[in-house]
NURO-885059 format. One line per field, with one value per residue (C-alpha): x, y, z; residue number from 1; residue in three letters. Coordinates in nm, 2 decimals, always signed. Example, Ala and Ser with C-alpha at 12.3 -4.5 7.8 and 13.67 -1.06 7.14 Angstrom:
NURO-885059
u [+1.23/+1.37]
v [-0.45/-0.11]
w [+0.78/+0.71]
num [1/2]
residuo [ALA/SER]
This chain:
NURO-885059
u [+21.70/+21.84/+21.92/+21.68/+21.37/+21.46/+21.49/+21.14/+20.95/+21.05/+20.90/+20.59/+20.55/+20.63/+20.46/+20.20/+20.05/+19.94/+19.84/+19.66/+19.50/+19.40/+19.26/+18.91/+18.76/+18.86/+18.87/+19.21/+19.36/+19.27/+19.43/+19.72/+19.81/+19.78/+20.03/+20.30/+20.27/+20.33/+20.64/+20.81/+20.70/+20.82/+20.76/+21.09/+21.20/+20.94/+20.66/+20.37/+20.02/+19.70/+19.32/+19.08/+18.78/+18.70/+18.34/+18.16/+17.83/+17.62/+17.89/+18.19/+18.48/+18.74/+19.17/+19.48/+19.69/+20.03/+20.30/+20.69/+20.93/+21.04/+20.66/+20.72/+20.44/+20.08/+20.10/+19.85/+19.85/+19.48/+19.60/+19.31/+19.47/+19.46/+19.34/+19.08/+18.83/+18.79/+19.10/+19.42/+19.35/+19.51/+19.70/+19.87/+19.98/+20.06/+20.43/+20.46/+20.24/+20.56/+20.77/+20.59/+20.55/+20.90/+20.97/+20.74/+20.77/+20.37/+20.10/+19.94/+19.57/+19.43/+19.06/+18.93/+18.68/+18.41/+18.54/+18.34/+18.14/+17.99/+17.98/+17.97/+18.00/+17.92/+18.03/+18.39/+18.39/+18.15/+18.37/+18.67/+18.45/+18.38/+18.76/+18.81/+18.53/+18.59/+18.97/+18.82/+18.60/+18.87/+19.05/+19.26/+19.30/+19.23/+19.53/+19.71/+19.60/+19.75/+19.55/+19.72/+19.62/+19.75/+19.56/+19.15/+19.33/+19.44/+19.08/+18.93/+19.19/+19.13/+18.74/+18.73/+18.94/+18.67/+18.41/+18.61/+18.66/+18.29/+18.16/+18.42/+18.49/+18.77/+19.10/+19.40/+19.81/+19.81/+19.70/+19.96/+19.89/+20.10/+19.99/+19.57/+19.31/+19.14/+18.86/+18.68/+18.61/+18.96/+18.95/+19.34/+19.57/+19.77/+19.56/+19.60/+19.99/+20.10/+19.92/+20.21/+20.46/+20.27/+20.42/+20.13/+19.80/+19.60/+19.42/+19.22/+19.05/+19.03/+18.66/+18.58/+18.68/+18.58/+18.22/+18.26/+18.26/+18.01/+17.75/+17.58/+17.71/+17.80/+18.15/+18.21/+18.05/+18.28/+18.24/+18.38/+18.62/+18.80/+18.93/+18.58/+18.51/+18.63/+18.89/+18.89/+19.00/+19.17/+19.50/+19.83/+19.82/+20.12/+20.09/+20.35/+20.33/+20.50/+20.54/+20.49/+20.18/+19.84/+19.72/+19.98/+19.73/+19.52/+19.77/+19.85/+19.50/+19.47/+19.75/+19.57/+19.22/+19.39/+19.58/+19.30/+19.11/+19.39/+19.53/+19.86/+19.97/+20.34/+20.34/+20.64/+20.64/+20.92/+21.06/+20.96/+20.89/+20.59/+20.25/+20.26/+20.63/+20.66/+20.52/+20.84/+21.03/+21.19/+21.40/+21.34/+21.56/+21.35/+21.04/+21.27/+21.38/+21.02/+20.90/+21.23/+21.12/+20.75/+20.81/+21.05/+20.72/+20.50/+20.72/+20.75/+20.40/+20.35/+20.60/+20.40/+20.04/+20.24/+20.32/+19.95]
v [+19.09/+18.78/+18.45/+18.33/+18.52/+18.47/+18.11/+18.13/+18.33/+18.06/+17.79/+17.98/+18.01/+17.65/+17.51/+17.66/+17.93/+17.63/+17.40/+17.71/+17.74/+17.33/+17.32/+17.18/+17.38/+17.53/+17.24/+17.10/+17.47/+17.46/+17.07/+17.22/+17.53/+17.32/+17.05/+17.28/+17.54/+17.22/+17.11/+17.47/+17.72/+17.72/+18.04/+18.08/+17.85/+17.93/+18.06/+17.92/+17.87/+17.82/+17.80/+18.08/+18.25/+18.61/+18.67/+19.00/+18.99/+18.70/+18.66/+18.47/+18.38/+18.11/+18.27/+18.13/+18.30/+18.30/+18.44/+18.47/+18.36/+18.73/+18.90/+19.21/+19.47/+19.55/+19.53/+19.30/+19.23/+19.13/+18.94/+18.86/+18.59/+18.57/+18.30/+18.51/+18.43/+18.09/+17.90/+17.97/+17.92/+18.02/+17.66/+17.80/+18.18/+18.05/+18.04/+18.42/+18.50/+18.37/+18.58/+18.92/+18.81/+18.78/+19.05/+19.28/+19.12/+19.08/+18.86/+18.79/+18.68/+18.50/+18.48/+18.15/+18.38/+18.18/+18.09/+18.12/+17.93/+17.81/+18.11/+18.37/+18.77/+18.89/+18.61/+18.67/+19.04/+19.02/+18.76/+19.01/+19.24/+19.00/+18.95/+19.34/+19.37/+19.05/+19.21/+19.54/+19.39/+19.10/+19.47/+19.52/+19.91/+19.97/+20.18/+19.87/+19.68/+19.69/+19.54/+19.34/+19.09/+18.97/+18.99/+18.94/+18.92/+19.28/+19.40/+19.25/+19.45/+19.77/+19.74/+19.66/+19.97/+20.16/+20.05/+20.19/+20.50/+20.56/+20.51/+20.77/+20.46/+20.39/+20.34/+20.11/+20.22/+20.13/+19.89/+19.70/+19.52/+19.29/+19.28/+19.35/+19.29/+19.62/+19.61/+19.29/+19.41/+19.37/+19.73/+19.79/+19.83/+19.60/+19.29/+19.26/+19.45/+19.17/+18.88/+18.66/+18.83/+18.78/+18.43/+18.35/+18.46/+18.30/+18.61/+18.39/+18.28/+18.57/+18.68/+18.29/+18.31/+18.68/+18.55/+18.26/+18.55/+18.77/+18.56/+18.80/+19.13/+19.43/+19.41/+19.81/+19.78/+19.98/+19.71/+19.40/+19.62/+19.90/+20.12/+20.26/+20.33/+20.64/+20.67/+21.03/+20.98/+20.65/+20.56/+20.52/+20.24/+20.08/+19.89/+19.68/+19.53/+19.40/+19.61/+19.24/+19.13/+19.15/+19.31/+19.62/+19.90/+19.78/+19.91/+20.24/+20.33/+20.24/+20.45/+20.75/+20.71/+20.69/+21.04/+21.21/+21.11/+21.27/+20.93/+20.87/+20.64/+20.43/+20.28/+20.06/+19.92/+19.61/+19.50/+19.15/+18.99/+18.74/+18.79/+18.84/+18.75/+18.81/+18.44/+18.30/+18.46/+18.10/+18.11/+18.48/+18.76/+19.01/+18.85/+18.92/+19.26/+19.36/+19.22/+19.40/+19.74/+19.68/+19.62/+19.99/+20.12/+19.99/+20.07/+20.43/+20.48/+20.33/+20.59/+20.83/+20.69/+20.74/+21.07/+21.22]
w [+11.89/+12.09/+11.88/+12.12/+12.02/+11.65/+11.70/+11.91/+11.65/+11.33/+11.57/+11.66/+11.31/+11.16/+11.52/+11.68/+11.42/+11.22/+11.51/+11.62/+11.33/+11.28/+11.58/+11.58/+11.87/+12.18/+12.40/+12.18/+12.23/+12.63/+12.64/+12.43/+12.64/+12.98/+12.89/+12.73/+13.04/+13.28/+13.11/+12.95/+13.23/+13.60/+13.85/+14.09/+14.31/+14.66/+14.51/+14.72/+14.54/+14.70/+14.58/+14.72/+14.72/+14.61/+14.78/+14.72/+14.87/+14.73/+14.40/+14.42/+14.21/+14.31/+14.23/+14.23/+14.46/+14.35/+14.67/+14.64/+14.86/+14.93/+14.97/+15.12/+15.04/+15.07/+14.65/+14.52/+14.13/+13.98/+13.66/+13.38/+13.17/+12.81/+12.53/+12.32/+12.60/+12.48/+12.63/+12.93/+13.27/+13.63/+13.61/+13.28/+13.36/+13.72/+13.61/+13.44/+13.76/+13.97/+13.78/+13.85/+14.17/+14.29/+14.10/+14.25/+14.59/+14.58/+14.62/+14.25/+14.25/+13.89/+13.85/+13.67/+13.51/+13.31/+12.91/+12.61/+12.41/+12.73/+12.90/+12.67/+12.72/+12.98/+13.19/+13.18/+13.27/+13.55/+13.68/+13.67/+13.88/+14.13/+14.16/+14.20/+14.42/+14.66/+14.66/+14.84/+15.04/+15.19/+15.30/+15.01/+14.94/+14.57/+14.56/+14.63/+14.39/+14.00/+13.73/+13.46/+13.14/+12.79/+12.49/+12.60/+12.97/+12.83/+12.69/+12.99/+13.23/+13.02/+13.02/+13.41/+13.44/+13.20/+13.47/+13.76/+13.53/+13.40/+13.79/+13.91/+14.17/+14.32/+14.10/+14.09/+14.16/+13.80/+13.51/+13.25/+12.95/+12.74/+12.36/+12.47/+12.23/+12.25/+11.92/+11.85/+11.50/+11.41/+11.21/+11.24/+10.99/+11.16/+11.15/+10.78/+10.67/+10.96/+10.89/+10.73/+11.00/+11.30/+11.48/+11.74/+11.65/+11.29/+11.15/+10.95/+11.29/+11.50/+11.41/+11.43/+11.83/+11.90/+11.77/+12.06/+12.33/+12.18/+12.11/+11.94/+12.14/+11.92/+11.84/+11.88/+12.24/+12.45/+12.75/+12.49/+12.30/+12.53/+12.24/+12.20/+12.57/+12.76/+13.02/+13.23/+13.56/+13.53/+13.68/+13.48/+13.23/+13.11/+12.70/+12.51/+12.22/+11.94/+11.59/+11.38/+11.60/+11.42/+11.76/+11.70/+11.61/+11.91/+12.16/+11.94/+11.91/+12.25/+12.37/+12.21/+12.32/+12.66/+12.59/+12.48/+12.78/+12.98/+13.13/+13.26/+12.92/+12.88/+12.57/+12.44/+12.08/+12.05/+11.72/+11.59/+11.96/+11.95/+12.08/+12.46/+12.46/+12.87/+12.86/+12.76/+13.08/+13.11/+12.74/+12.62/+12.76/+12.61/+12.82/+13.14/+13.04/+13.01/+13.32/+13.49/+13.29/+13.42/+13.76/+13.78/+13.65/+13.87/+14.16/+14.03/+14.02/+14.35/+14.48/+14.33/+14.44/+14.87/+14.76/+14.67]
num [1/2/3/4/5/6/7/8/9/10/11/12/13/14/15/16/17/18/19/20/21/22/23/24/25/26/27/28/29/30/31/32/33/34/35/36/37/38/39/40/41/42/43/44/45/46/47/48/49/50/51/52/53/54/55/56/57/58/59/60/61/62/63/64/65/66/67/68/69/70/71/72/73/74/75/76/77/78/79/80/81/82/83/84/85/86/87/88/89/90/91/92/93/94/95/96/97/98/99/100/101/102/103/104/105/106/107/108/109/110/111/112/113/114/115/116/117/118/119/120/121/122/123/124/125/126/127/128/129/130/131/132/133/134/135/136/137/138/139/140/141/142/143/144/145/146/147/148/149/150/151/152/153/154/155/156/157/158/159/160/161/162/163/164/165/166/167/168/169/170/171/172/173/174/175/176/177/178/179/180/181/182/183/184/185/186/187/188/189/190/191/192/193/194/195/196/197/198/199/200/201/202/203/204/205/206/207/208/209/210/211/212/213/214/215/216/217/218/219/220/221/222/223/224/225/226/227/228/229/230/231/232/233/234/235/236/237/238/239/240/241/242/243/244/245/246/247/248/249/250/251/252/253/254/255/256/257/258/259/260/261/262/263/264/265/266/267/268/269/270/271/272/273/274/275/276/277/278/279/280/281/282/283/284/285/286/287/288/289/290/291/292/293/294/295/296/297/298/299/300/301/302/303/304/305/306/307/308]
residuo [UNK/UNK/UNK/UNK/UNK/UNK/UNK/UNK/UNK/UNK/UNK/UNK/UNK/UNK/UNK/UNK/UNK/UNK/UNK/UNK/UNK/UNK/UNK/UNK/UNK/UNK/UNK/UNK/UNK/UNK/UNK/UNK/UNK/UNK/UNK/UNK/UNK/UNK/UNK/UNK/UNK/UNK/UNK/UNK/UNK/UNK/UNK/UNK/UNK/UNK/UNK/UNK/UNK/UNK/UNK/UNK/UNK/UNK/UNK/UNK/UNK/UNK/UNK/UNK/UNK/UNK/UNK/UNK/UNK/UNK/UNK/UNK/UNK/UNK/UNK/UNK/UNK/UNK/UNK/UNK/UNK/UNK/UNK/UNK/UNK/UNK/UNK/UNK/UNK/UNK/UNK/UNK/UNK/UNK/UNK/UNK/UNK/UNK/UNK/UNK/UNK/UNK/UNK/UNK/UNK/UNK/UNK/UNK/UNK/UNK/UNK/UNK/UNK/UNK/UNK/UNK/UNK/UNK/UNK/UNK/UNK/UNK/UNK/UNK/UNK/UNK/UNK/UNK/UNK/UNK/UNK/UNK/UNK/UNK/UNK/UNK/UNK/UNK/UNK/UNK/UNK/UNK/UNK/UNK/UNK/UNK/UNK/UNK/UNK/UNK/UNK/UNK/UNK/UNK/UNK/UNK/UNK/UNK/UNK/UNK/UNK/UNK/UNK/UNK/UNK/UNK/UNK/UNK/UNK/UNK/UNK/UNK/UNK/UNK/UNK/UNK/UNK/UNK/UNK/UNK/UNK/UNK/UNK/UNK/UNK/UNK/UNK/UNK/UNK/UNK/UNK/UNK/UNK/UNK/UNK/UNK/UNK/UNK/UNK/UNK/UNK/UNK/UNK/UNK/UNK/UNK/UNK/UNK/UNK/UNK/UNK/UNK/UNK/UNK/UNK/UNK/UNK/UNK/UNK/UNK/UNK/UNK/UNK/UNK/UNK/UNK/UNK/UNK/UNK/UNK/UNK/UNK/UNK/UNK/UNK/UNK/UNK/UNK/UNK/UNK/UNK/UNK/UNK/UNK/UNK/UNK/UNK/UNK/UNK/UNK/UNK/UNK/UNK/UNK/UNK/UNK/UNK/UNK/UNK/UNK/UNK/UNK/UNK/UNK/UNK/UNK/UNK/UNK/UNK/UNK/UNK/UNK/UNK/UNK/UNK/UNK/UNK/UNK/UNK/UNK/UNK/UNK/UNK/UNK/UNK/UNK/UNK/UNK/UNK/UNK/UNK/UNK/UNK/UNK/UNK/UNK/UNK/UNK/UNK/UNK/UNK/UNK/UNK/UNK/UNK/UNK/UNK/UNK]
């Protein structure tokens, strides 16, 4: 581990745990996360960004377009972003968005889905359809499109792709998650042995903001918590995670469900990194290996997907 990341991990843990855990609602987290991704986060030097619109017969969903200087390829990446369905925005991820972006010499579209409490499940899902559908019908081929998220990014990613998957529809090249959410019931082993180690994510709050989203939805759903659903006939799906994160079972249970559903699975467990550490691409080397490790994957697969 880099001095870096052990520096970063005692200051999520004196700093932000505990303002994540003060904080009165999710309008201080969403004011929070928007100012520090303005002044700490900043995609590569070209990256164009526009607004657009994702239209799929009468539904619509407006994305952020994020384009590198170097685009080169048909490759579109369908990004869900994170923040327990409650907080994060386009605006915020625009910056890790760059990053894949240039790395992958790809356009990267991020949905503003709808957030919870105002818009609870199954707003945010549907929206993630709409993006996926408005995709395909603007004339991207679904086998050019990759689907990626972080933590509820992640579940929502994994339970579009258990959409696709249950309506033998058209897949993906691929799907990637960094440190998903996969069960809303928080049932791990995980979520309680790392607790005191984990430097992001309040424990003590996570059934508080999962109840936000669900409004009343049954936690085991399949369609709100992907461990639970069933994957035959999905594409190649690509988890990390890290082995101190509460969220660490969700990915290795995750990882297994999709094995025994006979998907292509990648799963890599990192030692003490923080909750969806790829975010910190600016400071963390470990965040810019991984994107450099995911990006040979993706390109692997994408090889593979030509040669079929």
């Amino acid at each position: 581990m880099s001095l870096r990341a052990r520096l970063l991990n005692g200051w999520l843990r004196r700093i932000e745990k505990p303002a994540m855990m003060r904080a009165a609602g999710p309008e201080q987290l969403r004011k929070r996360l928007e100012l520090q991704a303005r002044l700490f986060f900043h995609a590569p030097r070209g990256t164009q960004m526009q607004w657009q619109v994702l239209a799929h017969e009468q539904a619509r969903i407006e994305a952020l377009e994020v384009v590198p200087a170097n685009l080169d390829t048909n490759l579109v990446v369908l990004y869900l972003h994170g923040g327990g369905f409650v907080f994060g925005s386009p605006q915020a991820y625009s910056a890790l968005a760059g990053q894949l972006a240039q790395r992958l010499r790809a356009r990267v579209i991020l949905p503003r889905y709808r957030l919870a409490p105002e818009h609870p499940y199954p707003a945010a899902l549907e929206d993630c359809r709409i993006a996926w559908n408005g995709l395909i019908a603007s004339g991207v081929a679904a086998d050019q499109i990759v689907i990626g998220g972080d933590s509820a990014g992640g579940a929502l990613a994994l339970s579009l792709l258990g959409q696709l998957a249950q309506e033998a529809a058209q897949m993906p090249v691929a799907t990637f998650c960094f440190s998903p959410l996969t069960d809303l019931s928080f049932a791990s082993d995980s979520f309680h042995e790392n607790a005191e180690k984990e430097a992001v994510l309040p424990a003590a709050r996570a059934h508080e903001m999962a109840a936000l989203y669900l409004d009343g939805q049954e936690e085991t759903d399949p369609r709100v918590s992907p461990v639970f659903a069933t994957f035959s006939g999905a594409a190649p799906v690509w988890l990390t995670v890290g082995n101190t994160e509460i969220l660490r079972d969700d990915s290795r249970r995750m990882a297994e469900v999709l094995k025994r559903d006979g998907v292509d699975v990648t799963f890599v467990e990192e030692q003490d990194l923080p909750h969806v550490w790829p975010f910190f691409h600016n400071t963390l080397p470990e965040a810019r290996k991984t994107l450099d490790v995911l990006t040979e994957w993706i390109r692997r697969k994408q090889v593979r997907q030509g040669e079929s």
